[in-house]
N, C-alpha and C positions, 0 to 999 in steps of 0.2 A: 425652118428645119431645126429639129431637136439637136445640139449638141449631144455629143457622149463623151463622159469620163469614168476612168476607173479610176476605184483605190483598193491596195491592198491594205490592212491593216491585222494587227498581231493578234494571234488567236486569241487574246482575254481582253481585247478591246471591247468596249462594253457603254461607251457615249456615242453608238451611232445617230440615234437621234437628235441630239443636241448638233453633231456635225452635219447631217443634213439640212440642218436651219440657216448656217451658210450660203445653201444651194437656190439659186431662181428655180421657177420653175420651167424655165426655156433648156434647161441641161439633166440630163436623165446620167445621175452616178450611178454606177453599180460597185457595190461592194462585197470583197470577197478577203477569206484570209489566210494565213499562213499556217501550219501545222503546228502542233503542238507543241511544246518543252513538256517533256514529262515531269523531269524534276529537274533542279535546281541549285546550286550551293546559295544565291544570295543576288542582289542586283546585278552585280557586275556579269556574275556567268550568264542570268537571263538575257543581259541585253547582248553581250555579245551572242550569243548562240542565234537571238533573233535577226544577229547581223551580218550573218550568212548569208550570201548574195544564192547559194542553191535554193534560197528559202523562195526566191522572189519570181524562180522561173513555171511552176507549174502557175500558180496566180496569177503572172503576167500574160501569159498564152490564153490562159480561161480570157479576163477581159478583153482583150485582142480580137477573140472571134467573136467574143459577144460585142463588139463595133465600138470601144472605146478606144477615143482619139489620143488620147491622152492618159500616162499612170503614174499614181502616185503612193509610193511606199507611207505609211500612215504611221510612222511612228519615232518619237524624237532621241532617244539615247539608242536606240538600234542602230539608227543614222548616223549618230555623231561618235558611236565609240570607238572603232578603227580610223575616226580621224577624216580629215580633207579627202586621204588618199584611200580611203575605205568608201566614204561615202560617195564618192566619184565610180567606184567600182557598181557598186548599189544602181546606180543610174546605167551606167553600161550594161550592165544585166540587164538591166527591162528596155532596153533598147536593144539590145541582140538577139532580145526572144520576141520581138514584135511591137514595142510602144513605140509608137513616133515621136512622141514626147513623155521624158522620164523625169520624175524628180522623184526629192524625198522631203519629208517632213524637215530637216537640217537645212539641206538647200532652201527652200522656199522664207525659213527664219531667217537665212542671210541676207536672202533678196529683198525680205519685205523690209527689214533691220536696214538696209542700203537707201530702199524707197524713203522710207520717212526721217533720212539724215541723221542717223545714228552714229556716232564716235564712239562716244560710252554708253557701256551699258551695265544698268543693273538687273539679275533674273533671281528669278524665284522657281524652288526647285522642290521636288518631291525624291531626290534620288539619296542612296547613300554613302558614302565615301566606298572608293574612287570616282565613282558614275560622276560625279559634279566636280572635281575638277579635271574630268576627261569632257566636262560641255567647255568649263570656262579656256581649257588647253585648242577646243576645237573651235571657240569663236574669237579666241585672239589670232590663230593660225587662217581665219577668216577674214580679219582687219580690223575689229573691234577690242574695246579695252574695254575689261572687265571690271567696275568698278566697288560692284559688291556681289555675292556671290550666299544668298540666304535661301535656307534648307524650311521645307512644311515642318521637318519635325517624325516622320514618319518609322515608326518601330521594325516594318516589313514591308515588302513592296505590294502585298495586296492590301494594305493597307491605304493606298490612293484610291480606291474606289468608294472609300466611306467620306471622303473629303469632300464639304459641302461649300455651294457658293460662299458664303461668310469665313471661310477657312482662308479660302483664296484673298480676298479683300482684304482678310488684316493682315493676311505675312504680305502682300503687296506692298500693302503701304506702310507698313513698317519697315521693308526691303530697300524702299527707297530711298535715293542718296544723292544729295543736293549734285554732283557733277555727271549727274547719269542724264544722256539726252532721249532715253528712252528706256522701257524695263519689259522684260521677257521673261512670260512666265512659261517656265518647258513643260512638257508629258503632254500626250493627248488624253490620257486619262482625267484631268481635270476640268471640273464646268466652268468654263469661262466665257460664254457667249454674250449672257446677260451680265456680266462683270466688267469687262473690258471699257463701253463707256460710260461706266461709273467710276471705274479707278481714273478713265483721262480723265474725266471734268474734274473732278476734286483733285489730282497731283496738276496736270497741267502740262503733261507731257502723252507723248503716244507710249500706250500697253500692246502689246503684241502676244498673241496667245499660237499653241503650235497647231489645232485644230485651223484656228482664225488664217494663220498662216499660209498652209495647205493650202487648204480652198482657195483662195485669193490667186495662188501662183498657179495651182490647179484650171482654172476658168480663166485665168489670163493667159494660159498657154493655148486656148482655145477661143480668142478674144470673147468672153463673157466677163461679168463682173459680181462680185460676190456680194448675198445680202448685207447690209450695212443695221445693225440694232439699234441706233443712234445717232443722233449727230456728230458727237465727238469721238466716234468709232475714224482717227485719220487717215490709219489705211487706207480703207474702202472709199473712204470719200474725197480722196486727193481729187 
């Protein structure tokens, strides 16, 4: 029997494909997404406004009837900018409108950041001040220390969707930092499918991507297991 999962993700999500790559094919996702921001002041107002848990209810109802077991909010600074106790809210929300199981793209980087024995940690980020130290304030309030805390660079926040695998790779490994037992790179806007075990075998530690993330906790809440690119992909193949 097919599993079902939903996700919602943010109206200008735009790597569905690369996230479906995650998926076997024993689990039928369905993807749907949240309404629009018309306009904007700048990252911080984007994500919080997409962090409106009203955002999460007509989406979560749509996958619901369409017989997904499971839902997941698909988006990582929407998640993490009100915080622990924001993003707990997130989850309550698509549990009170019908998911049996709720996460979010934050949740899921803590779980996975947990799985693979994480203390420190170094990330790599495309956001721009506040946004990145409201991730690094959210995963210390998590359990982790933040060890380095390095930005793409990025002039505008549509700006990540021109960000090519090779972008990701060198702020990675330039990101990293000899006491970090693992490195997180946020935004589901970025490719990092085919990246992830290329950065493990050459650093030597586990990379953790928020797409990669998702999925994982996504299909484990459904006892499935998420495609694995590699062998040094550690998540997937603990």
């Amino acid at each position: 029997m097919t599993a079902q999962v939903g996700v919602i993700a943010s109206y200008d999500f735009a790597r569905e494909a690369e996230l479906r790559r995650w998926f076997p094919p024993s689990v039928e996702c369905t993807l749907t997404f949240t309404e629009k921001v018309p306009s904007y002041a700048d990252n911080l107002d984007l994500v919080t406004r997409l962090g409106e848990p009203r955002l999460l209810v007509g989406p979560t109802r749509e996958l619901v009837a369409r017989g997904a077991e499971a839902v997941a909010y698909l988006c990582t600074a929407c998640s993490f900018v009100d915080g622990v106790a924001g993003e707990r809210v997130l989850r309550e929300t698509m549990a009170e409108h019908g998911a049996r199981r709720a996460l979010t793209t934050s949740s899921a980087v803590v779980a996975a950041l947990r799985a693979v024995g994480a203390r420190r940690v170094a990330v790599v980020h495309p956001y721009q001040e506040p946004v990145d130290q409201l991730l690094a304030a959210y995963l210390d309030a998590s359990g982790f220390e933040v060890v380095a805390l390095t930005p793409l660079g990025l002039d505008a926040v549509e700006d990540v969707y021109a960000v090519g695998e090779r972008d990701v790779l060198d702020t990675v490994v330039a990101g990293d930092h000899p006491e970090a037992d693992a490195l997180f790179v946020s935004c589901t806007a970025l490719p990092t499918y085919d990246a992830l075990p290329r950065l493990e075998e050459r650093l030597g530690k586990p990379v953790i991507g928020a797409n990669q993330a998702t999925a994982w906790a996504l299909l484990k809440s459904v006892g499935e297991r998420a495609h694995a690119p590699g062998p040094m992909n550690r998540l997937l193949v603990r």
